[in-house]
Short mmCIF file of the C-alpha atoms (twelve columns), coordinates in Angstrom:
data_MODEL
# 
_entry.id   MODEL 
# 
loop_
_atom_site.group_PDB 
_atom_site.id 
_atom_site.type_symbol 
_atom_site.label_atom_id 
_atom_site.label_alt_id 
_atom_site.label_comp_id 
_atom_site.label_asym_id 
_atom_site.label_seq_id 
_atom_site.Cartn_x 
_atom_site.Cartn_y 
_atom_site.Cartn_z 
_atom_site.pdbx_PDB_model_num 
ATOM 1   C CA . UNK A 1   30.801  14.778  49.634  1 
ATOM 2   C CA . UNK A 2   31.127  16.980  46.305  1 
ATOM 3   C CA . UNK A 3   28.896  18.345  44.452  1 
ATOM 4   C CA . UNK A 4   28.983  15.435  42.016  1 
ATOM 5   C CA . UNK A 5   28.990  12.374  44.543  1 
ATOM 6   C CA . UNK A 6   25.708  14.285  45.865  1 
ATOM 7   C CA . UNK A 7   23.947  14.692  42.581  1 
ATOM 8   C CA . UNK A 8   24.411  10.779  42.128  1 
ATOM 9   C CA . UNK A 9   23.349  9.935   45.556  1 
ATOM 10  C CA . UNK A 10  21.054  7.492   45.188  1 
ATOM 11  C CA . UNK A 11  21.998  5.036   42.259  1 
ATOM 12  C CA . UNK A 12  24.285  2.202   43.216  1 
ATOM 13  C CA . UNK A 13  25.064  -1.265  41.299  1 
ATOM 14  C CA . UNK A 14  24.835  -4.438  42.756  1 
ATOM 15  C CA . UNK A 15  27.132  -4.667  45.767  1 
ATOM 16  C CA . UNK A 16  27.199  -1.152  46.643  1 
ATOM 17  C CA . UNK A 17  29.351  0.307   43.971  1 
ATOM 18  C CA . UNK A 18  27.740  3.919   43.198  1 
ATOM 19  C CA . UNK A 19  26.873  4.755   39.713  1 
ATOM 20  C CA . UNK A 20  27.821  8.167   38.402  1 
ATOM 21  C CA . UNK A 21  25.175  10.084  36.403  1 
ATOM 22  C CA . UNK A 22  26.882  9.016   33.077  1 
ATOM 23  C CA . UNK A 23  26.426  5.574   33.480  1 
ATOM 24  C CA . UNK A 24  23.019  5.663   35.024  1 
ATOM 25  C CA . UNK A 25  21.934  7.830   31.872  1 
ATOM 26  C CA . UNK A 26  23.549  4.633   29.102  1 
ATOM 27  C CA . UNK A 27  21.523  2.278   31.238  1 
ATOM 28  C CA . UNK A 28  18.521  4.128   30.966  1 
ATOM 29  C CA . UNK A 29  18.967  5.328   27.190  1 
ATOM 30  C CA . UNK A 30  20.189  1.125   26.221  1 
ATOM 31  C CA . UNK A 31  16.439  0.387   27.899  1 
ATOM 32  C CA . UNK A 32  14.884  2.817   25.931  1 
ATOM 33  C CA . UNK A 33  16.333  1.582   22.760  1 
ATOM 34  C CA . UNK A 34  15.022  -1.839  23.201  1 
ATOM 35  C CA . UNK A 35  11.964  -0.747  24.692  1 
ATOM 36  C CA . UNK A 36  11.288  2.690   22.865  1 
ATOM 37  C CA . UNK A 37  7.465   2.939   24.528  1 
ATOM 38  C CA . UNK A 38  8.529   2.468   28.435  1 
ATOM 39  C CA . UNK A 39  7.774   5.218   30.402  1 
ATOM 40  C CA . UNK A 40  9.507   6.440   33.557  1 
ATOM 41  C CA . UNK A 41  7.824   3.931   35.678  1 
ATOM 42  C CA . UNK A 42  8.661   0.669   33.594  1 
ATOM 43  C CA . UNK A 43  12.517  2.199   32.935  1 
ATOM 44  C CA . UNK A 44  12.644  2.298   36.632  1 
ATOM 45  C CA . UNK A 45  11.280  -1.037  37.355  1 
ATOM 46  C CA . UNK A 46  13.636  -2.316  34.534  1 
ATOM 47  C CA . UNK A 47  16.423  -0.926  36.594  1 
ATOM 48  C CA . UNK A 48  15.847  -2.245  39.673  1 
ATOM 49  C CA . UNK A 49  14.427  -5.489  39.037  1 
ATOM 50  C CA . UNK A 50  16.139  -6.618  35.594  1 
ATOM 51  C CA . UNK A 51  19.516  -4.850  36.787  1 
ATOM 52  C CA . UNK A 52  19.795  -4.679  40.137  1 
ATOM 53  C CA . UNK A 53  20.161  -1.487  41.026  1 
ATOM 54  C CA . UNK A 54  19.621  0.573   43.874  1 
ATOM 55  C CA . UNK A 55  18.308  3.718   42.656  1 
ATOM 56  C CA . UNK A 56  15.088  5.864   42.705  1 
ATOM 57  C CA . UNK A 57  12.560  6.645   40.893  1 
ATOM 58  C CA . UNK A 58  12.710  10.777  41.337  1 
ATOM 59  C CA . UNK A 59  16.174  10.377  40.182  1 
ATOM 60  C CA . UNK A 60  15.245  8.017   37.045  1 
ATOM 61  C CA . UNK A 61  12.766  10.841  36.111  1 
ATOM 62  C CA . UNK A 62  15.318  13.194  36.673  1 
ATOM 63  C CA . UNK A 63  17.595  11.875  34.575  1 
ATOM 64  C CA . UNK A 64  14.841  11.106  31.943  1 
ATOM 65  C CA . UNK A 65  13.189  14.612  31.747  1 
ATOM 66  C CA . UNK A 66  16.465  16.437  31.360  1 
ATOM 67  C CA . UNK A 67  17.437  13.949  28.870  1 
ATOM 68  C CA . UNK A 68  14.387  13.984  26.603  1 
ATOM 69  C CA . UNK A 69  13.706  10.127  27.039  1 
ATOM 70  C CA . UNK A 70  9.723   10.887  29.068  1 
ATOM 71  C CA . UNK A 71  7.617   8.644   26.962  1 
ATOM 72  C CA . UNK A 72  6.843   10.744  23.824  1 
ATOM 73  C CA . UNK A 73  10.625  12.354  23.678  1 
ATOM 74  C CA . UNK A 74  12.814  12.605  20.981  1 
ATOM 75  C CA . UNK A 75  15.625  14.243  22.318  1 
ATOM 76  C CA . UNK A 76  16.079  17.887  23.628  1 
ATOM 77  C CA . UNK A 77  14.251  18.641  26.949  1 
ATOM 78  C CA . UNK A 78  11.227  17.113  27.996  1 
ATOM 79  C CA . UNK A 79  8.446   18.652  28.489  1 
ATOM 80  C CA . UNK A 80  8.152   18.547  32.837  1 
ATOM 81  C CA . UNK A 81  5.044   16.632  33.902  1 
ATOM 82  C CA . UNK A 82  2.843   18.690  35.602  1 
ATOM 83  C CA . UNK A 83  2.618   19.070  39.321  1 
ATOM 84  C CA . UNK A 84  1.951   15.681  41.119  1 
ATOM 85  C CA . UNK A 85  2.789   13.493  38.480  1 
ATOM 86  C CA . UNK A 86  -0.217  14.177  35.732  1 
ATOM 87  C CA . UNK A 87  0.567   14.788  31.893  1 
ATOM 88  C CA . UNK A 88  0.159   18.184  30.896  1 
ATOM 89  C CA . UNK A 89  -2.168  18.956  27.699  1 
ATOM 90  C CA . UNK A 90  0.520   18.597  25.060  1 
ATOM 91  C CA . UNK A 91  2.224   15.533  26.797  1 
ATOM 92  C CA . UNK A 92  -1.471  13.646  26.732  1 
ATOM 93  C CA . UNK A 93  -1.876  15.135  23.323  1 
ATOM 94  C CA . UNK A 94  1.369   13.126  21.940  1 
ATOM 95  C CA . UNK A 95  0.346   10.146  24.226  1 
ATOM 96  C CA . UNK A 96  -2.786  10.371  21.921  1 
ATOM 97  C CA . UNK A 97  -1.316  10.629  19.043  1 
ATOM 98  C CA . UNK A 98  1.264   7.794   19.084  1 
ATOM 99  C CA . UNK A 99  -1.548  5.205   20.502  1 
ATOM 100 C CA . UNK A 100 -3.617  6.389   17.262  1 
ATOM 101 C CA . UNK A 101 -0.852  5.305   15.130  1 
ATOM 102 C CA . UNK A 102 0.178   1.951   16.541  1 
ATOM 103 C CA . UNK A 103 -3.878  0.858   16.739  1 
ATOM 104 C CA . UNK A 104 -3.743  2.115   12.623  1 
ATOM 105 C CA . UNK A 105 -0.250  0.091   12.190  1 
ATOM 106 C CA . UNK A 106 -1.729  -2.832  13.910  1 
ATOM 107 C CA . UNK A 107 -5.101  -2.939  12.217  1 
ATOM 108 C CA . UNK A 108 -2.819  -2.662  8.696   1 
ATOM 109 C CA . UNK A 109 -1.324  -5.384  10.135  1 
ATOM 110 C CA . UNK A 110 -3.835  -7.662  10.724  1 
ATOM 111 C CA . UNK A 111 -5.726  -6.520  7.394   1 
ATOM 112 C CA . UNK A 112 -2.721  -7.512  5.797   1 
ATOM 113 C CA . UNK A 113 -2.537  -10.985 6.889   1 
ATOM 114 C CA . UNK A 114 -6.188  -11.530 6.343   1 
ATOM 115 C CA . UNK A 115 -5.772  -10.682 2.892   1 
ATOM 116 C CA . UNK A 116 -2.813  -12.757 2.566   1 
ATOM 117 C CA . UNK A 117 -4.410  -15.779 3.613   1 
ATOM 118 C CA . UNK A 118 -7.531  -15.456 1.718   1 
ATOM 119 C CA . UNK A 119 -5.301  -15.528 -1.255  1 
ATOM 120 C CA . UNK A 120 -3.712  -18.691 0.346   1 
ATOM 121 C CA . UNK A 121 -6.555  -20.397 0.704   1 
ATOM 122 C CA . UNK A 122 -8.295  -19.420 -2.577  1 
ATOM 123 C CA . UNK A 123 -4.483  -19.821 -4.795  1 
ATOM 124 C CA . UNK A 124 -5.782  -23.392 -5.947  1 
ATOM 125 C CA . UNK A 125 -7.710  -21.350 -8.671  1 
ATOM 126 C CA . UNK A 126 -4.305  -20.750 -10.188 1 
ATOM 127 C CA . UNK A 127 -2.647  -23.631 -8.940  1 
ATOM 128 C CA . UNK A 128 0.488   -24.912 -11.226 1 
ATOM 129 C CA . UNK A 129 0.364   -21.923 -13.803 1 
ATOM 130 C CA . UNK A 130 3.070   -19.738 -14.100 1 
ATOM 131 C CA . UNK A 131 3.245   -16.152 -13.681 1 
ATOM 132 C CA . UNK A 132 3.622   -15.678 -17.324 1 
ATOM 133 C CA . UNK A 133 0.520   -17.916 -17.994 1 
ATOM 134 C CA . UNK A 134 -1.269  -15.485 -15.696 1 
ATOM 135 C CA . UNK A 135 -0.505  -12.243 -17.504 1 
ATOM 136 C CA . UNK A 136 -1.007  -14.093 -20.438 1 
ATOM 137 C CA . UNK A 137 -4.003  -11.733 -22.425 1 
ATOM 138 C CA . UNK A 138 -7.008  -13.849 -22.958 1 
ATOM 139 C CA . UNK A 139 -7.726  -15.249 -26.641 1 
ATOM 140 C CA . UNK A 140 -10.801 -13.063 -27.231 1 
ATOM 141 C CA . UNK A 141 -8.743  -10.006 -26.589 1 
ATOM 142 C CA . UNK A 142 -5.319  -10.676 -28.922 1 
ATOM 143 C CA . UNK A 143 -6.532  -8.963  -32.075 1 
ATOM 144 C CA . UNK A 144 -8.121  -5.573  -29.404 1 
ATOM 145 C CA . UNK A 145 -6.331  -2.311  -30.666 1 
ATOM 146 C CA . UNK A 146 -5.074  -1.258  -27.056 1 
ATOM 147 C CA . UNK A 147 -4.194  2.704   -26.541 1 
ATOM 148 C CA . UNK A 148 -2.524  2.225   -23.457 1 
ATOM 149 C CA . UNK A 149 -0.414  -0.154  -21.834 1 
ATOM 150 C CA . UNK A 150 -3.126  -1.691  -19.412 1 
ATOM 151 C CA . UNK A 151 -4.098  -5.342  -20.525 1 
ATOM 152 C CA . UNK A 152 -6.591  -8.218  -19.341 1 
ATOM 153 C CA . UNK A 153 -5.403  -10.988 -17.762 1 
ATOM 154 C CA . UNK A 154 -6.342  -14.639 -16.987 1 
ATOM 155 C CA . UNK A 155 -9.851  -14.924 -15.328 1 
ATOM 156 C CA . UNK A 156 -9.827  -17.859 -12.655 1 
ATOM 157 C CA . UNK A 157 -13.188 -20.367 -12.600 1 
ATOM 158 C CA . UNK A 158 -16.465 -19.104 -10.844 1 
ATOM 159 C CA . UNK A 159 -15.925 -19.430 -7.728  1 
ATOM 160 C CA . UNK A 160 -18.680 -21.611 -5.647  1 
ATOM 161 C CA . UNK A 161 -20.853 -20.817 -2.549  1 
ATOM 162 C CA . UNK A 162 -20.733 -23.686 -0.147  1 
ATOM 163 C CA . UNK A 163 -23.853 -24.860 1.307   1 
ATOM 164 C CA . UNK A 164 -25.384 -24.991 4.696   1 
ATOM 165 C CA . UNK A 165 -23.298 -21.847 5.978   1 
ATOM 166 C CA . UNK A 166 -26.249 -19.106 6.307   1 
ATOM 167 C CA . UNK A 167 -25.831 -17.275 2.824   1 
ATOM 168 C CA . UNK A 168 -29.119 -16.262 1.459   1 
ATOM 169 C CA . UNK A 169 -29.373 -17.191 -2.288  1 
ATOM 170 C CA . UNK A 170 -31.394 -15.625 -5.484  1 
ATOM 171 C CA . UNK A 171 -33.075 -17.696 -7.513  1 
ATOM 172 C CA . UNK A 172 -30.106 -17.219 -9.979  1 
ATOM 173 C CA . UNK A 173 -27.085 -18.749 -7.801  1 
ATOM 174 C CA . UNK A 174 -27.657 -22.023 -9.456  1 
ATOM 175 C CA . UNK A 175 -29.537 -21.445 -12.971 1 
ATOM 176 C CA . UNK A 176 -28.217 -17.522 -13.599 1 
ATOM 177 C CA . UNK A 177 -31.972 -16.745 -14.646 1 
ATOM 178 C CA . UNK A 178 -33.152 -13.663 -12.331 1 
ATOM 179 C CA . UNK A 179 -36.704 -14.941 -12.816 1 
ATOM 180 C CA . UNK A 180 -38.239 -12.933 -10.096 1 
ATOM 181 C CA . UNK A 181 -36.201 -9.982  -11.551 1 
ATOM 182 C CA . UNK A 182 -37.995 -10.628 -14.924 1 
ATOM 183 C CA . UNK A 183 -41.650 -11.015 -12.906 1 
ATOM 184 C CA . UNK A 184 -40.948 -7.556  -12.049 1 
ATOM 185 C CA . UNK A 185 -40.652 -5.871  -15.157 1 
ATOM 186 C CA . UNK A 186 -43.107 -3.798  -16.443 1 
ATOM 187 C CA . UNK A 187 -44.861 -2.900  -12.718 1 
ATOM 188 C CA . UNK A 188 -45.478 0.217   -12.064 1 
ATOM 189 C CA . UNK A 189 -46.253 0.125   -8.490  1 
ATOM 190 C CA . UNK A 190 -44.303 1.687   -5.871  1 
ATOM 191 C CA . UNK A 191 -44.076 -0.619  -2.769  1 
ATOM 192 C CA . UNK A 192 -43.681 1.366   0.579   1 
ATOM 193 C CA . UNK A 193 -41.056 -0.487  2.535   1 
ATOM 194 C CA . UNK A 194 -41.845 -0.572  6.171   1 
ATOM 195 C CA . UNK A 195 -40.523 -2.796  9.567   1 
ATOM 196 C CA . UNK A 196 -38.622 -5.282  8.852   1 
ATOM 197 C CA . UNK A 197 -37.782 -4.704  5.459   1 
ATOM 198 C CA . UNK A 198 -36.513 -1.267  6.311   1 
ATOM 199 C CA . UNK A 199 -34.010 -2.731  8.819   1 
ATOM 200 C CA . UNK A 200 -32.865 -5.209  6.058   1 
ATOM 201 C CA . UNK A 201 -32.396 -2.805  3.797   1 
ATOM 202 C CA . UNK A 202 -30.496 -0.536  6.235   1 
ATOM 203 C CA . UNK A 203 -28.491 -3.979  7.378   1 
ATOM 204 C CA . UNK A 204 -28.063 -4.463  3.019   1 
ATOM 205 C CA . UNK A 205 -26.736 -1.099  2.874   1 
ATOM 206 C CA . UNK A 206 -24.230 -1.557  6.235   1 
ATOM 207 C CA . UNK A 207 -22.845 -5.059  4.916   1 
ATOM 208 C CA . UNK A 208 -22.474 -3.356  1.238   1 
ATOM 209 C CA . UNK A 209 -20.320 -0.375  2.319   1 
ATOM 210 C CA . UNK A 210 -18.168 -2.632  4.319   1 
ATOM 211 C CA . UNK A 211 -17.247 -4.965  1.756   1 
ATOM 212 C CA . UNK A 212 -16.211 -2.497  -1.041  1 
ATOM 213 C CA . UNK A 213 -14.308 -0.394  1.311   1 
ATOM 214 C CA . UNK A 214 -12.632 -3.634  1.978   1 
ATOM 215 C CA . UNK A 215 -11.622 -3.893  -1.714  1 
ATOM 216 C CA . UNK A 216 -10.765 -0.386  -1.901  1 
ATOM 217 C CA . UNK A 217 -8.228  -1.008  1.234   1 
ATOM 218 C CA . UNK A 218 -6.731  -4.137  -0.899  1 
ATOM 219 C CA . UNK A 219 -6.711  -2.350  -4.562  1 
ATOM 220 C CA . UNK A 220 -3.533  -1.191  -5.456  1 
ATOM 221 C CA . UNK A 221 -0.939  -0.729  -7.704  1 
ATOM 222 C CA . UNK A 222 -0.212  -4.254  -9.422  1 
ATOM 223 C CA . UNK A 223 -2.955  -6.224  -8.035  1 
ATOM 224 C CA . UNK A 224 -5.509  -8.189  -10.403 1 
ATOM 225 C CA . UNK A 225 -9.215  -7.776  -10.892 1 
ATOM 226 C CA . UNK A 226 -9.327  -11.830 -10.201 1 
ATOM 227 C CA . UNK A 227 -7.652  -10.888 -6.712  1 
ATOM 228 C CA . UNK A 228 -10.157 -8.161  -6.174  1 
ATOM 229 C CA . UNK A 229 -12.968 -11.027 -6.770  1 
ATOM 230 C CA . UNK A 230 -11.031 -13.484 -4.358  1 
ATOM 231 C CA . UNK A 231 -10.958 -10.806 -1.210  1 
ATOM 232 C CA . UNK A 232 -14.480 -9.376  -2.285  1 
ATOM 233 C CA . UNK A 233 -15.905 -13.054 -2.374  1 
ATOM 234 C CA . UNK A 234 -14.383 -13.997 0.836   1 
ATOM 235 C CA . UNK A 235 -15.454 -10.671 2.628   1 
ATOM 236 C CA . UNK A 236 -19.019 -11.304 1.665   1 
ATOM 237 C CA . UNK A 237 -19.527 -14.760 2.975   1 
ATOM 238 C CA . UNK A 238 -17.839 -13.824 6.125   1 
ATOM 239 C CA . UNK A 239 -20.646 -11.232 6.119   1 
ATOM 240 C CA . UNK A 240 -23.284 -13.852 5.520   1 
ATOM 241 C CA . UNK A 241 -23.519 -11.977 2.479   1 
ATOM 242 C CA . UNK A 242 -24.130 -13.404 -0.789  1 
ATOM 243 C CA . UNK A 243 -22.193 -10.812 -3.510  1 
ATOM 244 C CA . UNK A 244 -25.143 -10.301 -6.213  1 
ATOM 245 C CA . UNK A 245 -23.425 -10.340 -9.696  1 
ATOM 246 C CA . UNK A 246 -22.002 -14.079 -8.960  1 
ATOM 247 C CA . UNK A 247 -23.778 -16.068 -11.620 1 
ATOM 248 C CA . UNK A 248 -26.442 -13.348 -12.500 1 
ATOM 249 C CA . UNK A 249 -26.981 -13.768 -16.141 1 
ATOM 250 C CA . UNK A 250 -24.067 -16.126 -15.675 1 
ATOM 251 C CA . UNK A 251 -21.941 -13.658 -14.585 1 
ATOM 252 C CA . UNK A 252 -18.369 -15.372 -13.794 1 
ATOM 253 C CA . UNK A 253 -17.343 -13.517 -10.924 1 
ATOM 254 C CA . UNK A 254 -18.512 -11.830 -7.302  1 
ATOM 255 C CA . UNK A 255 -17.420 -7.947  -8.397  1 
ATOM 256 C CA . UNK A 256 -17.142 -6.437  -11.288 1 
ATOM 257 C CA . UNK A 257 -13.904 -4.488  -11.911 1 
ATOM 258 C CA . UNK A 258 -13.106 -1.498  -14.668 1 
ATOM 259 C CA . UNK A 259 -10.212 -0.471  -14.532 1 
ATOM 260 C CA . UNK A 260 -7.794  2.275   -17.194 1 
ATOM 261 C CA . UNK A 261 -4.112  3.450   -16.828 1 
ATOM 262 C CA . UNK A 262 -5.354  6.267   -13.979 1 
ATOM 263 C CA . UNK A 263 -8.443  4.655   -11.815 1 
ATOM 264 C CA . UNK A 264 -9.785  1.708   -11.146 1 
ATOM 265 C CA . UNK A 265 -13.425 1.304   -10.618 1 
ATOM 266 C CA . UNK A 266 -15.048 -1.458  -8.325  1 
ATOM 267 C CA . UNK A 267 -19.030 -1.810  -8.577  1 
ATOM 268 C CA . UNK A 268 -20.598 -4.566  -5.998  1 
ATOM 269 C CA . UNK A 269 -24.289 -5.657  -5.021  1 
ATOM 270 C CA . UNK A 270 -24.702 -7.326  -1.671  1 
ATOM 271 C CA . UNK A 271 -28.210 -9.647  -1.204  1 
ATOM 272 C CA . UNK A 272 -28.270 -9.685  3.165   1 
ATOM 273 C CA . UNK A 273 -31.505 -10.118 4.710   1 
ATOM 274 C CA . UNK A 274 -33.686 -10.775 2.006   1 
ATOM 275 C CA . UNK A 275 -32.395 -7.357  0.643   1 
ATOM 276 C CA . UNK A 276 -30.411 -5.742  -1.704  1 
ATOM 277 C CA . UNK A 277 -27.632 -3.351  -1.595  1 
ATOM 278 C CA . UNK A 278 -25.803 -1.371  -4.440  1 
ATOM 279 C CA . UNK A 279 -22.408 0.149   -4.233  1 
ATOM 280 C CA . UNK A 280 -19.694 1.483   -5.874  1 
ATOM 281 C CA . UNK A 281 -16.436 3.234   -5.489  1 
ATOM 282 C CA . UNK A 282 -13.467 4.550   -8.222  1 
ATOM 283 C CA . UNK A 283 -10.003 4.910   -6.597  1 
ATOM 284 C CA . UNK A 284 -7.024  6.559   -8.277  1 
ATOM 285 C CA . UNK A 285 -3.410  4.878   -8.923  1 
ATOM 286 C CA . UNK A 286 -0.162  5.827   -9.607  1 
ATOM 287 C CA . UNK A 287 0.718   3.474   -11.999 1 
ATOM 288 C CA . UNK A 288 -1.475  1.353   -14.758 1 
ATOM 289 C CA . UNK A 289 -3.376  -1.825  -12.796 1 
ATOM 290 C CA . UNK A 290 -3.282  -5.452  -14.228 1 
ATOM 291 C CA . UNK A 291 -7.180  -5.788  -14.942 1 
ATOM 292 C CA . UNK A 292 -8.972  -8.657  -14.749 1 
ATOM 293 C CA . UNK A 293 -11.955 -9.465  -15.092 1 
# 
């Protein structure tokens, strides 16, 4: 046997026919294509069971490791696995690294398509008008003297919290007069939180920061302030939350939104647990946002 027959001992297609090295290294390299995260144990298995051939799995790895195609590779020479089989340091490293980004590309993902269908579900707000109807700047603002190119748009209908689904409400959700805000006034006490009203205000605080970091995550370049409100609305009630400046001093919306031709500026108040939560955040774009409210 030459030198070459014995290198490719040990790889043979279905009815005995042996494979050279050059054809065993397409089959393994078309695998990898389809399959670009298989490693040298699921190429192998591939082989054998999806193919039908008769080769090992020291001579897959072989073939792989010479041929840059380990799990991780990118062409070039592999970095050898160390003795008895483990990863070494930098090959665990990269294993790291590329399960970090697919968990980040799949929770984009899925953030994505719950923000898609929140907009679904909440789009017969602006059912039948037009895009143009939409941009359309608001009566009260047609005479403003604007110095940039940012502009209101149209401001959907206040939208509703259904009942019987765990929300606390203020005394304002339904008459927009904060009257125990008002009883308030002018007391000069300090009131030393303690127990329970310490862990609501702690759970207040927890629900708050998660819902405007939501609407940070969904604010971007050509989105409107009244799709801001939609996701920030929907985000709260998931929360058991109910957002604070809905109907407060009649109040038409669940966020309020400022926006110029560089940041845009989202301030939210969260009422969980008989508590309230106040919070804020200012995030920078590119290009001038459509603002509205």
């Amino acid at each position: 046997m030459d030198a070459a027959a014995a290198a490719d001992a040990g790889a043979a297609a279905p009815g005995g026919e042996q494979l050279t090295a050059d054809k065993l290294l397409e089959a393994i390299k078309t695998i990898k294509a389809e399959n670009p995260d298989f490693g040298i144990k699921r190429v192998w298995t591939t082989l054998k069971e999806g193919q039908g051939l008769e080769v090992s799995e020291k001579r897959v790895k072989k073939i792989m490791q010479e041929n840059g195609l380990t799990e991780g590779g990118a062409g070039g020479a592999a970095e050898p696995a160390a003795e008895g089989g483990e990863l070494t340091a930098e090959q665990q490293k990269k294993k790291k690294a590329s399960q970090k980004q697919k968990e980040k590309a799949k929770d984009k993902a899925a953030f994505n398509a719950w923000c898609d269908k929140v907009l679904a579900d909440s789009a017969h707000l602006v059912e039948g008008m037009s895009q143009e109807k939409l941009l359309a700047i608001p009566p009260e603002f047609r005479n403003y003297d604007f110095t940039g190119p940012l502009r209101p748009a149209y401001v959907t209908k206040q939208a509703q919290i259904p009942e019987g689904i765990g929300v606390p409400r203020p005394d304002y959700a339904d008459t927009s007069d904060p009257v125990s805000e008002k009883l308030m006034r002018g007391n000069s006490s300090v009131d030393c939180k303690e127990g329970d009203d310490v862990e609501g205000m702690r759970l207040a605080g927890r629900l708050g920061r998660e819902v405007i970091d939501v609407a940070g995550r969904f604010l971007k370049v050509g989105v409107t302030g009244d799709q801001i409100d939609r996701i920030v609305h929907a985000a709260s009630l998931e929360r058991n939350c109910y957002p604070s400046p809905l109907n407060y001093y009649r109040f038409p919306k669940s966020v309020c939104v400022s926006a110029n031709e560089v940041p845009a500026a989202c301030e939210w108040t969260v009422l969980a647990s008989h508590c309230t939560s106040n919070t804020g955040m200012r995030v920078l774009c590119a290009r001038a946002l459509i603002a509205a409210p």
